[in-house]
C-alpha positions, -999 to +999 in steps of 0.1 A: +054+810+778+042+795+746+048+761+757+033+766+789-002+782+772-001+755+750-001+729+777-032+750+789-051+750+755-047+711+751-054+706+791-085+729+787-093+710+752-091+673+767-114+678+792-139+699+779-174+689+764-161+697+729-137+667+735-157+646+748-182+651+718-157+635+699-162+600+709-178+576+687-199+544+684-202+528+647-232+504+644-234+480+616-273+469+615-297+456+591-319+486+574-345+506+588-337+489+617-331+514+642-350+549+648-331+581+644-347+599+668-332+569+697-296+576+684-303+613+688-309+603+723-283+584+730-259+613+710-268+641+737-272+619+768-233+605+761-219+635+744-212+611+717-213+607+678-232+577+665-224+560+625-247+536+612-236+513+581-265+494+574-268+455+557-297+436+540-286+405+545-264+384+573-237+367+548-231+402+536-228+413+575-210+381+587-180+380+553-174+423+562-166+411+597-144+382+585-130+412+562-118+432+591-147+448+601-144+438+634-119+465+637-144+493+623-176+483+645-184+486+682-216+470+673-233+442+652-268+423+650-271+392+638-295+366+636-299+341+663-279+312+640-250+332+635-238+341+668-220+304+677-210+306+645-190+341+651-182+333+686-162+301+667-148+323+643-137+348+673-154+376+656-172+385+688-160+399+722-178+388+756-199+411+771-192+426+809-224+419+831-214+445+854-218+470+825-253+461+816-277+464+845-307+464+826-301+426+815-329+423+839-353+436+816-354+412+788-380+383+783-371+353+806-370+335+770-342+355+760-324+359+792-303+322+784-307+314+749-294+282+735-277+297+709-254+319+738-265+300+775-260+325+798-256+356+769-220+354+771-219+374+737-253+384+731-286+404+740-317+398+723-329+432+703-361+423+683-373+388+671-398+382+644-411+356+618-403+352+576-439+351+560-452+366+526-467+400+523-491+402+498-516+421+477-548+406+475-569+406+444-600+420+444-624+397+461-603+364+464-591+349+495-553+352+501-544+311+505-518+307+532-492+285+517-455+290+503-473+284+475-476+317+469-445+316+452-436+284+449-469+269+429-473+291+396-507+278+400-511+294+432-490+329+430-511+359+431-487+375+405-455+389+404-434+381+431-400+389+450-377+360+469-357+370+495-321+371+492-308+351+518-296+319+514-312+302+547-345+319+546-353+317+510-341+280+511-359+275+543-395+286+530-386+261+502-378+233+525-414+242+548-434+241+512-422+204+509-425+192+545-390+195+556-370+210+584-353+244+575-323+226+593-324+196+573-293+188+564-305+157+537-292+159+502-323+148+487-344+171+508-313+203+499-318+190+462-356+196+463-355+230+477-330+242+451-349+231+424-378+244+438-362+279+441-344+276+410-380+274+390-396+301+410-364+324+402-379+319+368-413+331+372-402+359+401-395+399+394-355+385+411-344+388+448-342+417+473-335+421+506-370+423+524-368+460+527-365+463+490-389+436+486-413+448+509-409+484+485-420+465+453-451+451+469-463+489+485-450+505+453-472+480+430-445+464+410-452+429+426-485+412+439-462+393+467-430+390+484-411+365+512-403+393+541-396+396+573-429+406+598-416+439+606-412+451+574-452+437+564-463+453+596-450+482+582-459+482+548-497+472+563-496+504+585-490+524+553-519+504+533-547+486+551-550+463+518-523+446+521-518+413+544-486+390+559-494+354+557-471+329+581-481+300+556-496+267+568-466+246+561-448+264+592-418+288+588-392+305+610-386+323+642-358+341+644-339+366+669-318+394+660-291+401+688-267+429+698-232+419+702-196+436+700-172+426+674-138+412+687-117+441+681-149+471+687-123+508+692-153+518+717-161+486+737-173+504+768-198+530+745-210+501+733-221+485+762-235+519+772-256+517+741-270+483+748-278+490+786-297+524+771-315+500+746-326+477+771-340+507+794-384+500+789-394+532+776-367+533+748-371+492+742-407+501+733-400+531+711-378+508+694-404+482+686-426+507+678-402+519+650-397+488+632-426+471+645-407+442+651-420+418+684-396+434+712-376+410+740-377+434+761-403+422+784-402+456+806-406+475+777-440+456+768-464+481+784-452+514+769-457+495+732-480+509+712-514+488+720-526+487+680-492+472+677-490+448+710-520+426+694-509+426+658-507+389+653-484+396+624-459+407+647-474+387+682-482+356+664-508+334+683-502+304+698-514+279+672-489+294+646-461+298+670-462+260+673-454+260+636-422+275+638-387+271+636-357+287+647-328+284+627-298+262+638-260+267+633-250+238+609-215+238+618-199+221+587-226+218+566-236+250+565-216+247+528-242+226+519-265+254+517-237+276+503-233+252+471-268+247+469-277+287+472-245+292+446-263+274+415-295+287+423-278+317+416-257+308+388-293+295+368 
């Protein structure tokens, strides 16, 4: 009799809610990147527990993947550069089409990327731009140049560079006329020295929440960001401004994918169908205030927020951007190159 109530309790235990409650989904994002109240959501509609580890940077992301962490995530966002590098590596799984009906929803510019034709591995999240956020002195006109923190002449005061070895050696390469792709010793050479004299002069590195922190909490006059986190910070306080400088910068895309060995592949795929529905695409963007891909998600966004040009850039400074590239084999040039600008 007690074996057979037993086989009761566990038959009654597997397929009540209580059990299904237990399932999981563990995100590994970049910070401040997702809103609380969408995971809540997401919790109660699939009787579900959500973890979220966050990240401030991608190397950090990319080397805890390569450390076994695809084992520990269902899913991961990385840039736009990074994906044929992890698809390479076989840190990523492929995604099931039939799983994600609301593919039909993002941006036709996102739908077959060149970095994943066909989004084998990936769907587009949120995209954005790397610019400066900066306090303006009283009465003087913000210049909109890398200068900001590359000229001494130039720099408004205090300042924070991002740490990321692409970005921050990207804005350097832009400042001097180059590619952020370039793969040119000479022009590498110039960017590190250029970063390595700024280091000098600069408050250190942060990720570009932390930066953007330092410029809204008044310990620096300027910082290289992302745009979501300036839109943000110029939500908060009106004074402050994002420039895109003159020289050009980057574009970027963050993406959702599913690490090679995700415990909860199918959750997973739940989770980014649910992202991709419009209303919670837009509630999303209106978070982080990061320019959505979601194109049926546009409508719902908040209008203040749909003509923000710091996160909708017009078309005469869209021109002027770049997206990153995967490197392949020379992506170690950047790695020596962002080592001794470290080391000095």
């Amino acid at each position: 009799m007690r074996a057979l109530l037993g086989c009761l309790f566990l038959a009654f235990t597997l397929s009540s809610p209580l059990a299904a409650a237990e399932a999981r989904l563990n995100i590994f994002i970049w910070s401040e990147y997702l809103d609380p109240a969408v995971v809540k959501d997401f919790e109660r509609q699939h009787a579900c527990k959500v973890t979220v580890d966050v990240y401030e940077d991608a190397e950090s992301m990319l080397a805890k993947l390569q450390g076994g962490g695809t084992a520990l995530y269902d899913l991961v966002v990385p840039p736009d550069h990074l994906v044929p590098t992890m698809v390479k590596l076989g840190l990523l799984a492929p995604l099931r089409p039939a799983n994600l009906p609301n593919l039909k929803n993002l941006d036709a510019k996102f739908a077959n990327p060149p970095y994943d034709r066909g989004n084998k591995y990936s769907v587009a999240y949120q995209w954005g731009t790397v610019g400066i956020l900066v306090r303006p002195a009283a009465g003087k006109a913000v210049p909109e140049t890398w200068g900001l923190v590359f000229d001494a002449i130039q720099q408004p005061g205090k300042f924070v560079l991002i740490d990321s070895v692409r970005d921050c050696l990207g804005a350097a390469l832009k400042f001097k006329g180059h590619s952020l792709n370039s793969t040119e010793i000479p022009h590498l050479k110039e960017a590190r020295d250029l970063v390595i004299k700024a280091k000098k002069r600069a408050l250190g590195f942060a990720g570009s929440v932390g930066a953007k922190n330092k410029v809204a909490g008044r310990s620096a006059a300027a910082a290289i960001v992302y745009s979501g986190e300036a839109a943000r910070a110029m939500t908060d306080d009106p004074a402050l401004r994002y420039v895109i400088p003159r020289e050009g910068s980057q574009i970027w895309v963050d993406n959702l994918c599913i690490p090679a060995k995700a415990p909860h592949r199918d959750l997973a795929e739940k989770f980014i169908n649910f992202v991709l529905e419009p209303k919670v695409g837009a509630r999303l963007a209106d978070f982080g205030q990061f320019a959505t891909a979601n194109a049926a998600a546009k409508p719902f966004i908040k209008p203040d927020d749909a003509k923000n040009p710091a996160i909708y850039p017009p078309a005469d400074v869209m021109a002027k951007l770049e997206f990153l590239e995967d490197l392949g084999a020379k992506t170690k040039l950047y790695d020596e190159a962002w080592t001794q600008v470290k080391a000095r």
